[in-house]
C-alpha positions in Angstrom: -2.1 -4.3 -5.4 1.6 -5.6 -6.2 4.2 -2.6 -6.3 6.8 -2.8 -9.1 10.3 -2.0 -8.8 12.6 -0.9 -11.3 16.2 -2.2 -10.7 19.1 -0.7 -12.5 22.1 -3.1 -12.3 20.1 -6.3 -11.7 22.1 -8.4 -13.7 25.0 -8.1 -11.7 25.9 -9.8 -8.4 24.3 -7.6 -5.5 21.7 -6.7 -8.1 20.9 -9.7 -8.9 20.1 -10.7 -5.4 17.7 -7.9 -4.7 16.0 -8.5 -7.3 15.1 -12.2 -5.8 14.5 -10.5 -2.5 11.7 -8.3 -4.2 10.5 -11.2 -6.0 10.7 -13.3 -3.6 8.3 -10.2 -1.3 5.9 -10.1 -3.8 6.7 -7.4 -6.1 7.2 -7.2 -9.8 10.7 -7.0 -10.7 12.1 -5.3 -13.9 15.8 -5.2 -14.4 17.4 -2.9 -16.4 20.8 -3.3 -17.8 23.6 -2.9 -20.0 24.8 -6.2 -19.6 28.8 -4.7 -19.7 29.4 -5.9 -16.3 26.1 -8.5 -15.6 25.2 -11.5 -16.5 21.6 -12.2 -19.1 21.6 -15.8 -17.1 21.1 -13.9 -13.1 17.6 -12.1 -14.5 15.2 -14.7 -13.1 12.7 -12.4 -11.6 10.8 -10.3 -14.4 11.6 -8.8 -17.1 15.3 -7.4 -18.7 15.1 -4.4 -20.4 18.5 -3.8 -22.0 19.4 -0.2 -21.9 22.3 1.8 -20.5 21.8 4.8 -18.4 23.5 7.6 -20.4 21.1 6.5 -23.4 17.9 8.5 -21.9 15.5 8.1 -24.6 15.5 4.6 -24.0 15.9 5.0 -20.1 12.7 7.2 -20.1 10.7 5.1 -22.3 11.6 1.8 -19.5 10.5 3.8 -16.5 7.8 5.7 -18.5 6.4 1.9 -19.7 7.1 0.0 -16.1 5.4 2.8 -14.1 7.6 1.8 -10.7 7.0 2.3 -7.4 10.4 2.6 -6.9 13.9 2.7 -8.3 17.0 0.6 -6.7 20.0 1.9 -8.4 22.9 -0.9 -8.8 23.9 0.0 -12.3 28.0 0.9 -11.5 31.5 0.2 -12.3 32.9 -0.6 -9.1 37.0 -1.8 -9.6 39.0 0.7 -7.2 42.4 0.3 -9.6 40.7 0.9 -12.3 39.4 4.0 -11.2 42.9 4.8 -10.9 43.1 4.2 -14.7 40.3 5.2 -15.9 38.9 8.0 -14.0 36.7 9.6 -17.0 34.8 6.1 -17.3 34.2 6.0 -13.8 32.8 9.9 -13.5 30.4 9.2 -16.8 29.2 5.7 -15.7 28.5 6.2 -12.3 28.0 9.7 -11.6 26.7 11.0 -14.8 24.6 7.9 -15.5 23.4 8.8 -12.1 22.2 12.3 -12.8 20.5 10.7 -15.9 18.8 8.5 -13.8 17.8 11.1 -11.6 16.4 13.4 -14.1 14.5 11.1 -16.0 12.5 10.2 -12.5 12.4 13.7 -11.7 10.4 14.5 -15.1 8.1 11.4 -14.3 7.5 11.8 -11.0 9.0 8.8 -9.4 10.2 10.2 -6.1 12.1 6.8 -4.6 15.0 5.6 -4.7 17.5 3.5 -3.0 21.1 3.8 -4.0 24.0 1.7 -3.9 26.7 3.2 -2.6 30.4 2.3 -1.3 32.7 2.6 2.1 34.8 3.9 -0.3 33.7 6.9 0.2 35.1 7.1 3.9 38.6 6.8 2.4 40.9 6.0 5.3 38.9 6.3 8.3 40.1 7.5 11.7 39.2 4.4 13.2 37.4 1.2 12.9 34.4 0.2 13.4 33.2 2.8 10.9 30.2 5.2 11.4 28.3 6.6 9.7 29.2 9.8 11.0 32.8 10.1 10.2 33.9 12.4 7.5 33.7 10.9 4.2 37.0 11.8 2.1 37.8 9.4 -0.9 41.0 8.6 -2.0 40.5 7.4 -5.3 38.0 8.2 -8.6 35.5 5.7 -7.5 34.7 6.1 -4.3 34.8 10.1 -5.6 32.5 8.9 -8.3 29.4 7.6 -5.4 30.5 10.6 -3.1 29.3 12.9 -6.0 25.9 10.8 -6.2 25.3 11.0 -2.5 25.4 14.4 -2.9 23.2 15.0 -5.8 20.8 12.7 -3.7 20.8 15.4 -1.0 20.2 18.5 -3.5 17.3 16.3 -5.4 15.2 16.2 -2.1 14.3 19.5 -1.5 14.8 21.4 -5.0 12.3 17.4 -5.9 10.7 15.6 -3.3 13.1 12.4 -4.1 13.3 10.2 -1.2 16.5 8.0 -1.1 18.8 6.0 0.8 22.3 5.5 0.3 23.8 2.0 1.0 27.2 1.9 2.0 29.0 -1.4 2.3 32.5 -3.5 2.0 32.8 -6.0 -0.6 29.5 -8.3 -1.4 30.2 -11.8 -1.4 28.9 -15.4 -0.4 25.4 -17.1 -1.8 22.4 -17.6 -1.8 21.3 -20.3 0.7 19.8 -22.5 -2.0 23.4 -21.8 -4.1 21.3 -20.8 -6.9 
């Protein structure tokens, strides 16, 4: 039986790429995304359903429709000065579209998730390499913003049964081998 996965995001850069990586492993790929930051042209693998997080009618009609196996969580603003900015937008888009998220997969059951998260929220490490253990203490509104998610990940386990993974990385770049 193939597994679905419901990507949030996938029309962006890293999303984008998962999404192929799932295809690509045999599952059934549904991206969905408000297109502010992605591109229509980088959903290749299944269906785009056109939504933003903070709208949860719509949000809960997708996941209630795709039935996933599991969610991978992309959809983010992710410009460090900006957050500087624009703090508010970066608390509402990320966290709060977050907790939406959650919520909606809490009230259907979906207990999966894989998030992605930032080094930002190490701030200015100790040292380098960094671990994984080392304290995690932001110093601007994003990495703040996926700090807050990480640790509505840890309350939604218990008090939910959610299962998730946070992915913390530097910057995303290069191509795909093919340069598609």
């Amino acid at each position: 039986m193939t597994k679905t996965v419901f990507v949030t995001g996938g029309a962006g850069y890293v999303g984008a790429h998962c999404c192929r990586a799932f295809a690509e492993a045999g599952w059934n790929v549904v991206t969905y995304d408000n297109l502010s930051r992605g591109w229509r042209d980088f959903v290749r693998w299944g269906p785009l359903i056109e939504g933003d997080l903070l709208d949860e009618s719509k949000l809960r009609t997708a996941l209630e429709e795709t039935q996933p196996d599991a969610v991978v969580h992309f959809a983010a603003v992710a410009y460090v000065g900006e957050s500087v900015s624009n703090p508010g937008f970066y608390y509402r888009n990320n966290t709060l579209g977050t907790l939406s998220l959650l919520t909606q997969m809490v009230a259907l059951g979906l207990d999966k998730l894989v998030f992605s998260s930032t080094c930002a929220t190490y701030g200015t490490p100790p040292s380098v390499p960094i671990t994984e253990d080392m304290p995690q203490t932001p110093i601007n509104p994003y990495g703040w913003s996926k700090l807050f998610v990480e640790r509505m990940l840890k309350d939604f386990s218990p008090a939910h049964g959610l299962r998730s993974v946070a992915l913390r990385y530097f910057n995303a770049s290069g191509a795909s081998p093919d340069g598609l």
